[in-house]
C-alpha positions as CSV (number, residue, x, y, z in Angstrom):
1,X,-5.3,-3.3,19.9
2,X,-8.0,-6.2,20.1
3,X,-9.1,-8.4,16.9
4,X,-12.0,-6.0,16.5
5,X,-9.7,-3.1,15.9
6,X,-8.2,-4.7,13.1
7,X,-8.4,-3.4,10.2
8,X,-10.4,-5.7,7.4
9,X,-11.2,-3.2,4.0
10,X,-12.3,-4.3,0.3
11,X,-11.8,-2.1,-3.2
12,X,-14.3,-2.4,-5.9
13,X,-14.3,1.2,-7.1
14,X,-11.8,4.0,-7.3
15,X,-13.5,5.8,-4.6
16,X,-13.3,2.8,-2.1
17,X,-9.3,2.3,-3.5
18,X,-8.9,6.1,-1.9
19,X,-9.6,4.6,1.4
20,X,-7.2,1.8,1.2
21,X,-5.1,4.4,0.1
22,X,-5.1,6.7,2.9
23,X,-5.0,3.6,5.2
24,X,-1.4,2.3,3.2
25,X,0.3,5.7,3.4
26,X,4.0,5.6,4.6
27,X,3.5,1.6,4.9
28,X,7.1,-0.2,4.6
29,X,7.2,-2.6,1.6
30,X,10.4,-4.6,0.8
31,X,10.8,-6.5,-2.3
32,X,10.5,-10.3,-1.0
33,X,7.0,-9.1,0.6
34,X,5.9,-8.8,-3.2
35,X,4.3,-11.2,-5.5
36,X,2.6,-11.6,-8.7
37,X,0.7,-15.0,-9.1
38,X,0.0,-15.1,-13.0
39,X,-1.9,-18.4,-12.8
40,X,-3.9,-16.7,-10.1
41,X,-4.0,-13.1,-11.5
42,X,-3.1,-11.9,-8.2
43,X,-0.4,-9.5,-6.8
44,X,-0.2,-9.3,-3.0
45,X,2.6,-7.8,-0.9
46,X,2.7,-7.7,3.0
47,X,3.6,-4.4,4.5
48,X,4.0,-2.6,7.8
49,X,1.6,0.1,8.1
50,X,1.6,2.7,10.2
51,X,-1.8,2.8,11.9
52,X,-2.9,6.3,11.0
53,X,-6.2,5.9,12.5
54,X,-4.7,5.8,15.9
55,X,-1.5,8.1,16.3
56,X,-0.3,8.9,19.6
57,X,0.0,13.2,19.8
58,X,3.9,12.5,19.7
59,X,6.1,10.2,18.4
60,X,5.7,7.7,22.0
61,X,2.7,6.5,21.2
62,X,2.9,5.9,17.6
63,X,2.1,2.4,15.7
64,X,2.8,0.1,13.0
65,X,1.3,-3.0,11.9
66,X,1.8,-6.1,9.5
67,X,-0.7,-6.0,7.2
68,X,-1.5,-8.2,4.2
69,X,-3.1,-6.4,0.7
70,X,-3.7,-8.4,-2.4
71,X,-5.3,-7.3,-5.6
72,X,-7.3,-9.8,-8.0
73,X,-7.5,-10.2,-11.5
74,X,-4.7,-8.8,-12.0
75,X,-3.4,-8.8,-16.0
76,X,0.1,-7.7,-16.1
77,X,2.5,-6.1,-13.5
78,X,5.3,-3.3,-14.7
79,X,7.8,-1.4,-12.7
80,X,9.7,1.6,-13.2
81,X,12.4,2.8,-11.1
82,X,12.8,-0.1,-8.3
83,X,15.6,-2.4,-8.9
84,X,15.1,-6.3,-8.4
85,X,18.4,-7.3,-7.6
86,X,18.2,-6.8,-3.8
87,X,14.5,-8.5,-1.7
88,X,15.4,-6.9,1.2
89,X,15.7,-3.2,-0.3
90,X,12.5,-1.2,1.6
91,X,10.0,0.5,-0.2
92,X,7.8,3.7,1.1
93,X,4.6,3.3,-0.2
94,X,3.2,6.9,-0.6
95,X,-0.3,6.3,-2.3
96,X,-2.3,3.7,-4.3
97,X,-3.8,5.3,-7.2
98,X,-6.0,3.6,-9.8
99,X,-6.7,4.8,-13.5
100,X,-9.9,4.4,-14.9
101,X,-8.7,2.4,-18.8
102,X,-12.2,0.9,-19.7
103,X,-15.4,0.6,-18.5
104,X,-14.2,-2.9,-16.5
105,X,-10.6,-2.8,-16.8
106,X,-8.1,0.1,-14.8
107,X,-4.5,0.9,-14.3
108,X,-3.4,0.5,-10.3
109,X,-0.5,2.4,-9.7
110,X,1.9,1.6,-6.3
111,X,3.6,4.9,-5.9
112,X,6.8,4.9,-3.6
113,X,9.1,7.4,-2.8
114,X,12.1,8.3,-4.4
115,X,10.4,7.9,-7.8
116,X,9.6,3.8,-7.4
117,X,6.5,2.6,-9.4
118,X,4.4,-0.5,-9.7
119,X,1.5,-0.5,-12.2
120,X,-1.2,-3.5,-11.9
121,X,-3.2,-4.2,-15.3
122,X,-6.6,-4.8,-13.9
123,X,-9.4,-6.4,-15.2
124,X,-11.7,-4.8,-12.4
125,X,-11.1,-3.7,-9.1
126,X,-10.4,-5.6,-6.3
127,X,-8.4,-5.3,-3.5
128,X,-8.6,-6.7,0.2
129,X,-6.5,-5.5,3.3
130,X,-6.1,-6.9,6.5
131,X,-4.3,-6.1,9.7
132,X,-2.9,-9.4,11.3
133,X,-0.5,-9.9,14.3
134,X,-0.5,-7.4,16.7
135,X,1.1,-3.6,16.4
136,X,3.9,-2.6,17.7
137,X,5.3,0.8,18.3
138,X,7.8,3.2,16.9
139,X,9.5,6.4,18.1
140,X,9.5,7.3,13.8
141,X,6.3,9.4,12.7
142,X,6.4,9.6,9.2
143,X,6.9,12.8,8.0
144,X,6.7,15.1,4.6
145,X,7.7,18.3,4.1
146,X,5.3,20.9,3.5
147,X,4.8,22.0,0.1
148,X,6.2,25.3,-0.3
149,X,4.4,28.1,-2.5
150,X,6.4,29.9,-4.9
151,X,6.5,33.9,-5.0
């Protein structure tokens, strides 16, 4: 993948945070990757993302890269269901979802699997992404079982 293929997004509006969203899905998060920056108002993490947007047809050809994500004026940070006791615990980031609270202000909720949570008071949105380093591949295709329909 060549610097131009790099991935470079910004979030101003929920419909843009969908995007980043889709881009984040089954990204690898551990806890020393986090920070909130009070002073700053800023919460970045660093994850490895699986690159989506260029899956190989089976699991040979598959990617992931280290991408950094920070959000700005960010108000206060809350989590539910992760435990801070261990930095190196890894996190499955399942979706970014945001919460419309005022007409400037939102909610920005990290969802993870197994029930993990992080919500980001937001004065407005804003959130930048970028790809750095190069990817690297994986035999792992993330995977989710199909929802099933109930008779």
């Amino acid at each position: 993948m060549s610097l131009d293929n790099k991935l470079k997004l910004k979030a101003q509006t929920a419909d843009d945070l969908m995007v980043i969203s889709a881009c984040l899905q089954d990204a690898v998060v551990t806890l020393g990757d986090m920070a909130y920056l009070p002073r700053e108002r800023r919460f970045a993490l660093m994850a490895s993302r699986f690159l989506w947007e260029k899956p190989g047809a089976d699991g040979d050809n598959c990617r992931r890269i280290r991408t950094g994500i920070h959000f700005e004026d960010v108000l206060e940070v809350t989590t539910l269901n992760i435990s801070q006791d261990d930095k190196a615990l890894a996190l499955d980031l399942l979706a970014v979802d945001v919460i419309p609270a005022e007409e400037t202000r939102a909610t920005i909720l990290l969802i993870f699997a197994g029930g993990g949570l992080i919500r980001l008071e937001v004065e407005c949105i804003t959130c930048l992404l970028t790809d750095m380093g190069d990817p690297w591949s994986t035999r792992c295709r993330p995977r989710h079982p199909a929802l099933q329909k109930e008779d």
